[in-house]
C-alpha positions, -999 to +999 in steps of 0.1 A: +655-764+777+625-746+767+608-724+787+572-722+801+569-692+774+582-703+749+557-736+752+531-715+750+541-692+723+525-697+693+543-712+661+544-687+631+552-717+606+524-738+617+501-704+615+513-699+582+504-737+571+470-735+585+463-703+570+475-713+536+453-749+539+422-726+549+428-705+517+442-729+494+425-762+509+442-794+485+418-809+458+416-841+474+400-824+509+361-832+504+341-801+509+305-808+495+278-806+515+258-839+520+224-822+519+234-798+491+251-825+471+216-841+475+192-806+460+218-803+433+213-834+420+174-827+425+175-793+407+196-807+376+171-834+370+143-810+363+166-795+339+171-822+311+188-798+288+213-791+310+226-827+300+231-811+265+256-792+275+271-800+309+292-833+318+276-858+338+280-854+378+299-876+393+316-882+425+312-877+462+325-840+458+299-817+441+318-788+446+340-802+420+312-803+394+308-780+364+285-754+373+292-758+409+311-733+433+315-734+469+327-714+493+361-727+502+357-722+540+326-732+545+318-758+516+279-745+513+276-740+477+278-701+464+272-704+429+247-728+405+249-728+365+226-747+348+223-723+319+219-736+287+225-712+260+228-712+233+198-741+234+210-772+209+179-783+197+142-785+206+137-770+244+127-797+271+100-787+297+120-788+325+103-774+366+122-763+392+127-784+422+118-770+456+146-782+474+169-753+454+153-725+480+177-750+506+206-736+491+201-707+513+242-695+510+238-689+473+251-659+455+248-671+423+219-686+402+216-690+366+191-710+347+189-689+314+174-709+288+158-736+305+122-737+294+100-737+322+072-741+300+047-710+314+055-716+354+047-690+374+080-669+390+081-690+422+073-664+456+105-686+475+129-669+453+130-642+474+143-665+505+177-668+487+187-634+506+228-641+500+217-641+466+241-614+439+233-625+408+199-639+394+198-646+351+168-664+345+172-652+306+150-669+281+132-695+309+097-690+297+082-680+332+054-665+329+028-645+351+035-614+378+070-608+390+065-618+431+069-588+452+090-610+475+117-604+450+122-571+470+140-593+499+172-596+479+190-571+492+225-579+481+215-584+444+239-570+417+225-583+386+192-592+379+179-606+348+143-618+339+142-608+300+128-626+271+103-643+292+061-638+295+060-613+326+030-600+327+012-569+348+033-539+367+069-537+384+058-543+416+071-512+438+090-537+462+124-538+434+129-503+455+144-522+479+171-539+457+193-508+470+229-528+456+209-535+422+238-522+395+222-542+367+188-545+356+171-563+325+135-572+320+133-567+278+111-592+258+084-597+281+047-581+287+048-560+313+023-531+314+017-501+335+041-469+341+075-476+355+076-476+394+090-448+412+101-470+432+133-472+403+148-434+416+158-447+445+181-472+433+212-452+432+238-477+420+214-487+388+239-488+360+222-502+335+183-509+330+165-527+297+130-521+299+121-526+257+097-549+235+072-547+267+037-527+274+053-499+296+031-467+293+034-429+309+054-400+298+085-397+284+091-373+306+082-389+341+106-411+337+136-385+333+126-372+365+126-407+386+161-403+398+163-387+439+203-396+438+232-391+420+227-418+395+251-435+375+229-448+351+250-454+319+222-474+297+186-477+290+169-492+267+130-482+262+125-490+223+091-505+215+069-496+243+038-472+246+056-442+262+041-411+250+045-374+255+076-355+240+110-357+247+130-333+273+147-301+258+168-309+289+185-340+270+211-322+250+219-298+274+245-298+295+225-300+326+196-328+325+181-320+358+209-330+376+218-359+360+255-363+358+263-378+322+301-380+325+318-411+307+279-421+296+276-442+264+236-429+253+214-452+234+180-464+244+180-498+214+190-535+220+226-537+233+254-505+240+219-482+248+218-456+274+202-427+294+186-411+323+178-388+351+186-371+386+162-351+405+168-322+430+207-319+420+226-293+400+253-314+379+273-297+353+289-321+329+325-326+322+320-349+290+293-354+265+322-375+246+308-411+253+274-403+241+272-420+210+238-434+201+199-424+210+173-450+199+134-439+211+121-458+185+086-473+183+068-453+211+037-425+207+064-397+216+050-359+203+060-331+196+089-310+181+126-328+180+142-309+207+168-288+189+191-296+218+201-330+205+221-311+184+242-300+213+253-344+210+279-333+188+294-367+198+265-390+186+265-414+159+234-430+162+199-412+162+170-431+159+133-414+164+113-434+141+077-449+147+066-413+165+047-385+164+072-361+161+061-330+143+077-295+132+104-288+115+141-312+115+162-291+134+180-262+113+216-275+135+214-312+124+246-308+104+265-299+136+265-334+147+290-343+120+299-377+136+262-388+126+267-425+111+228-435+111+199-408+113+167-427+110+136-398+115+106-420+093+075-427+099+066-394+116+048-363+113+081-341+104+073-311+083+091-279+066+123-286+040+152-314+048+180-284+066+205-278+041+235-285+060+223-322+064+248-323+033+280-317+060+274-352+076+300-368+054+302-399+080+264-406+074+259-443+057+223-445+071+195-420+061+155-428+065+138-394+060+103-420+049+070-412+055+068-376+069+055-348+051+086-327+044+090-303+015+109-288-015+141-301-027+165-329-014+201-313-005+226-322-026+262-337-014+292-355-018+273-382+011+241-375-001+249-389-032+243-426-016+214-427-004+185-441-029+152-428-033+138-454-005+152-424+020+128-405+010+099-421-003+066-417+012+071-376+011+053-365-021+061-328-016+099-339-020+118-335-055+153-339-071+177-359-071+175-395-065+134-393-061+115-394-098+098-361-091+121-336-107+131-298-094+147-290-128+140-253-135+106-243-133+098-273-114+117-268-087+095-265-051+100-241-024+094-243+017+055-240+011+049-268-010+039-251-042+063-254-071+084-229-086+062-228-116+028-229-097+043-194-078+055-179-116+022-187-130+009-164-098+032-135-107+024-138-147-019-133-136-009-106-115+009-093-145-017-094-171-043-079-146-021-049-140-017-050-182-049-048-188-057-021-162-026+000-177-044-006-211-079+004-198-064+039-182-046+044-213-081+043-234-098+060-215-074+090-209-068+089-246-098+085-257-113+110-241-082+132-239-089+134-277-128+136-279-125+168-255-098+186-275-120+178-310-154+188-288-137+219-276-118+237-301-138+247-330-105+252-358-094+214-346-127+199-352-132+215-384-096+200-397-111+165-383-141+169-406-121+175-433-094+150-427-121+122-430-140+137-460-109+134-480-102+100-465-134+089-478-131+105-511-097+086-521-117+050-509-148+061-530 
């Protein structure tokens, strides 16, 4: 007979079985929401291209729809994906419900490639505080980016690129202190980047391109007030000016640890940035493949540092204002697959050992000023005359403009035959100086010895007489 105790004790199988039916509750258990079930069905009708490429809902249970998740304790719906990308077709205006800012457990929203057709960024976003993950990609929202955005606390990943965002980061992102992932590319934002951005200390990864963005160069290097393990940036095609930091190849950037960093600042893989008030030494420029600062009013001399990059394979400056020489070291950066310098203000000859980057496939030297004679090399050999063009001070081989002999050019600009012809009128002037001293001294050398000397000036006399006499 069993004891009062033991009555009372509890049963570790039938823990075990509710533990494992919390967990792992059976497919036929009905967890949706009522009132949920109800605003998803509201928010996917003001998406009609969602139909395109989702399966009709059906059912009592929502949380068994595609593009639904829900909390498997709880039921309340975590995660909504109505993205529709790629778009089949024509877009369909579509608006976003009100009732969505209901779903108040969400971590996960995703409307990417909806076209909201120029609707403002709606202020109630920033009551979805469980929010982790935001991708409105491609949604055609338009307008200011709601300062109330700041109240997302948790976010991880936020997304608002390719879309018409208009005036400044407001300074309230600041407080997305969990934000790893940040991408606002393709849109038209104006105004210097916040400072607001330095304190967000678990930033990974941050696309700010193709927008208005203005301020130095430089300013934004020196955002960061943490540790930051920023490991991409991309700020190609804005109107950042000033010139780059000397600090960038070295292997301190005020502070900024760069270990396993991959460095761009172009479309996809791009990288960089900053710490402030911190003395990091690097372990590993290894990962630091590619540089892209392409299409902004940057000034200035190309920091000869970059050269310390001996790991890079892509450098792209063009579209600048760059000025000064290329750096003498370029050839140390022999993993250098694309080097595109053009449309800048570069001066002085193309460094010699530009002919020891034998992994190069991509030159654009175009539309600088540079000088003298194109390098010659096994690599070199590839490139056409369009990696040049648009330097008229540049000869040999492939442009037309010959250095053949005397044509040849040197670091000034002027030809080899231009300086010759210099040396040959120095030449005849000291000639005909030479000559003129020799007259005179000779000349007169000879009148004063006739003029003197009585016996010589009489043999003179006679000399001439009898010259005379055998012409008579």
């Amino acid at each position: 007979m069993a004891s009062p105790a033991d009555a009372t004790a509890p049963n570790p199988f039938l823990s075990l079985f509710l533990i494992i039916t919390l967990l792992f509750p059976s497919k036929s258990m009905d967890l949706c929401i009522e009132k949920e079930r109800e605003v998803l069905l509201s928010v996917r009708a003001g998406v009609p291209d969602a139909d395109k490429q989702l399966p009709p809902w059906s059912g009592h249970d929502c949380c068994s729809w595609e593009g639904v998740g829900c909390n498997n304790i709880t039921g309340h719906v975590v995660t909504l994906d109505l993205s529709v990308c790629p778009v089949i077709g024509p877009r369909a205006p579509a608006k976003l419900h009100s009732s969505l800012f209901d779903l108040k457990h969400l971590h996960e929203l995703d409307l990417s490639c909806n076209n909201f057709y120029g609707a403002p960024l709606p202020e109630l976003i920033g009551s979805l505080t469980m929010l982790k993950y935001l991708h409105l990609y491609s949604t055609a929202f338009s307008g200011k980016i709601p300062h109330q955005l700041g109240n997302l606390s948790n976010l991880l990943s936020l997304d608002l690129s390719h879309n018409y965002i208009s005036e400044e980061i407001p300074e309230s992102i600041g407080n997305l202190k969990n934000l790893q992932f940040l991408y606002m590319s393709n849109n038209k934002i104006i105004g210097a980047i916040p400072g607001a951005l330095g304190s967000l200390c678990n930033l990974s990864r941050i696309t700010l391109s193709h927008n208005r963005i203005a301020g130095e160069l430089v300013d934004f290097f020196e955002l960061s007030r943490c540790k930051s393990r920023l490991t991409y940036i991309d700020l190609c095609s804005n109107q950042l000016n000033g010139s780059v930091p000397t600090s960038l190849g070295k292997t301190k950037l005020n502070g900024l640890h760069l270990e396993n960093i991959i460095f761009k600042i172009f479309n996809e893989d791009n990288i960089i940035l900053i710490a402030k008030n911190l003395t990091l030494h690097f372990t590993s420029l290894a990962l630091v493949t590619s540089i892209d600062l392409s299409n902004n009013n940057l000034s200035g001399p190309i920091p000869r540092e970059l050269t310390n990059l001996r790991g890079l394979h892509f450098l792209n400056l063009s579209s600048n204002h760059f000025s000064g020489n290329i750096p003498e070291n370029i050839g140390f950066m022999n993993q250098l697959e694309s080097l595109d310098l053009s449309k800048n203000q570069l001066s002085g000859r193309i460094p010699s050992n530009i002919s020891a980057l034998n992994f190069l496939s991509v030159l654009n030297l175009s539309y600088n000023n540079l000088v003298g004679e194109v390098p010659t090399g096994s690599q070199l050999r590839t490139f056409t005359n369009w990696s040049y063009i648009g330097n008229p001070k540049l000869c040999g081989e492939p442009l037309q403009n010959k250095c053949l002999g005397d044509n040849s050019t040197i670091d000034n600009g002027v030809t080899k035959e231009e300086d010759r012809h210099e040396d040959d009128e120095y030449e005849r002037i000291w000639y005909l100086i030479g000559f003129a001293l020799g007259f005179v001294f000779g000349f007169w050398g000879f009148m004063a010895t006739v003029m003197i000397k009585k016996s010589t000036r009489i043999k003179y006399i006679l000399l001439i007489d009898r010259i005379c006499v055998c012409f008579a």
